[in-house]
N, C-alpha and C positions, 0 to 999 in steps of 0.2 A: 122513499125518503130523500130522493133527490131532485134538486132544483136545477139543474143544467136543461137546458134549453139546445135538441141534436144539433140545428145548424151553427151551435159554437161549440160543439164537441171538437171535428177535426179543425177547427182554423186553429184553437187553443193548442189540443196536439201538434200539428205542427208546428204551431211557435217554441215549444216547448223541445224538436228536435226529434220527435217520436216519429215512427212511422205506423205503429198500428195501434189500437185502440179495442174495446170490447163495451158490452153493453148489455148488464146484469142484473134488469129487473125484477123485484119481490116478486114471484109467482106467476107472473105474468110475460106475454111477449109481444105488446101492442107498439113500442115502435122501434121494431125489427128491421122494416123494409124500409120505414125513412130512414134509420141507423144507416145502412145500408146503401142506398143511395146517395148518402150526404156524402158519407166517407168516401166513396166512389167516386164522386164529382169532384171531389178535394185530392185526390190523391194520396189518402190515407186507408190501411188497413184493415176491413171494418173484422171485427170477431164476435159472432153472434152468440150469447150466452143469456143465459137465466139462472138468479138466486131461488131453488124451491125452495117451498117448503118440504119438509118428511117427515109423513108421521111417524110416530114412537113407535107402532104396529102396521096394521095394514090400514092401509086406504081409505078402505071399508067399515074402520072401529071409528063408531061417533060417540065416545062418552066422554063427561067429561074432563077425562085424564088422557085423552088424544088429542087432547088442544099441546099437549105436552111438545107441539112439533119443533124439528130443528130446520137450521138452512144448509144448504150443499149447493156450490156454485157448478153450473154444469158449461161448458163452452162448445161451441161446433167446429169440425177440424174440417169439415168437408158436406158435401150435399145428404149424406146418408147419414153425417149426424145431426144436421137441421132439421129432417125429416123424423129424426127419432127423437129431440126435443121436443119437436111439435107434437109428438105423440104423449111424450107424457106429460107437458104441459097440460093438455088435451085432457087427458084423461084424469089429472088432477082435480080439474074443474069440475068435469061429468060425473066421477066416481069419488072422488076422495074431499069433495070440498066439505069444509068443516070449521068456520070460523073464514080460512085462508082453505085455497086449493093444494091440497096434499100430494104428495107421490108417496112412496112408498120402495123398500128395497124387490118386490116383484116386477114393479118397474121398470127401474133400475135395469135389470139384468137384464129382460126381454127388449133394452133400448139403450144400450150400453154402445153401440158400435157407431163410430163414428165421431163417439163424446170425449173430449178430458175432462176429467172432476178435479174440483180444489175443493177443503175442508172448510174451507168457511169461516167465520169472523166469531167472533167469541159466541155465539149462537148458533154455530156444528155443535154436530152432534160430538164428536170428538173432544171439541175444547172444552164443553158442556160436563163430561165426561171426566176431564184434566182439573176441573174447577170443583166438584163434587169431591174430589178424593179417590178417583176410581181409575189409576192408571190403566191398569190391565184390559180395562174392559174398551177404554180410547185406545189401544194399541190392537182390541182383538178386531173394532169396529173399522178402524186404518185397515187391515188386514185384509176384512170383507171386500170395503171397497177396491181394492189395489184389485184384487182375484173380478171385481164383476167390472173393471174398466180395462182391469190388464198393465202390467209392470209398463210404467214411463207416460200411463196416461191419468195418473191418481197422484194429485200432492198435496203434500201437508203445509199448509199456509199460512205463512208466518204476518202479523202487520203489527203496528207502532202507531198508532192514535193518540198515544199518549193515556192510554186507560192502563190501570195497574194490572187489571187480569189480562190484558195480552201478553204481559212481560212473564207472568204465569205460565199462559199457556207455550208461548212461544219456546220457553226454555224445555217444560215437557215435549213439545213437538220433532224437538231436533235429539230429543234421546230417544225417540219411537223411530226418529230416522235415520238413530245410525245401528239402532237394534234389528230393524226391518229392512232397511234400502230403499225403503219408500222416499223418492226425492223430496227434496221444501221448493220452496217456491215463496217471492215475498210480491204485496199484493197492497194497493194499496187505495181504500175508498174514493170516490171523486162525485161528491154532493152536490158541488156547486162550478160553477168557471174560476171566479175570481177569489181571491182572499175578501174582499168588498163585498161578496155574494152572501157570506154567513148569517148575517142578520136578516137576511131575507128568507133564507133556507132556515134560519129557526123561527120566525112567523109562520113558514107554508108548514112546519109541525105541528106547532101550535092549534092550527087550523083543523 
């Protein structure tokens, strides 16, 4: 759902006084290596991630209550967790596609090293969770992930779009973290380059 175009990713970052950047597409990892190189030529930080999807169960469940899936932002800290993105990316595709290419928390665990997770935008499964009415079960599913990434590489992510259920979610998120220690972390979309960009980025939806 975005309209940014990689070789004005970092010239923008940098104008803006940032030194690193990330690169978080829906399910997908197709432009990783330009990501990557651009940032590299620019003198900016490139941080290689992907928004999955996850299904509600395994992988493997195609009915149609597994379309049920949520998003979980994964980032690479290092070569051995590129290579284990790449894996469940991979195998999302292979094994788990279902509408979108799925992962699943088997996953997860078997490709956890070398990833930091963030919880996602009101479409975690978490906030998901916070928005339902089902505290307990967003603080036991925080919980899971903290245990399959490991204390300081799992945050609960806070953002401000200006939609009413973040303000929601957000507020439950920081009482799950100061009940757990699970850190926050605030996070924030980037669709387009410019403020001018928007009407173009809601025709390419449209589309």
């Amino acid at each position: 759902d975005g309209a940014c175009r990689i070789k004005k990713i970092p010239e923008r970052v940098k104008m803006l006084g940032q030194k690193s950047v990330a690169i978080t597409d829906h399910g997908v990892m197709y432009g990783a290596v330009e990501f990557f190189r651009e940032c590299k030529n620019q003198g900016v930080k490139p941080i290689i991630g992907c928004e999955i999807y996850l299904a509600p169960n395994s992988r493997f469940d195609k009915q149609k209550e597994d379309l049920n899936y949520s998003h979980l932002v994964l980032l690479c800290r290092n070569e051995t967790g590129y290579r284990n993105l790449v894996s469940i990316v991979s195998s999302a595709f292979t094994e788990g596609f279902y509408s979108k290419p799925r992962a699943d928390i088997e996953l997860l665990k078997a490709h956890s090293e070398g990833i930091t997770a963030l919880s996602a935008c009101i479409s975690g499964a978490i906030p998901k969770y916070i928005l339902a009415g089902e505290p307990e079960k967003a603080k036991d599913f925080a919980l899971l992930l903290d245990g399959i990434f490991g204390r300081g590489y799992f945050y609960l992510e806070l953002q401000d779009h200006g939609i009413p259920d973040q303000k929601t979610v957000n507020s439950a998120l920081k009482i799950i973290s100061k009940n757990t220690g699970i850190p926050l972390v605030a996070t924030n979309d980037a669709h387009y380059i410019e403020k001018s960009d928007s009407e173009a980025q809601k025709a390419l939806m449209c589309i």
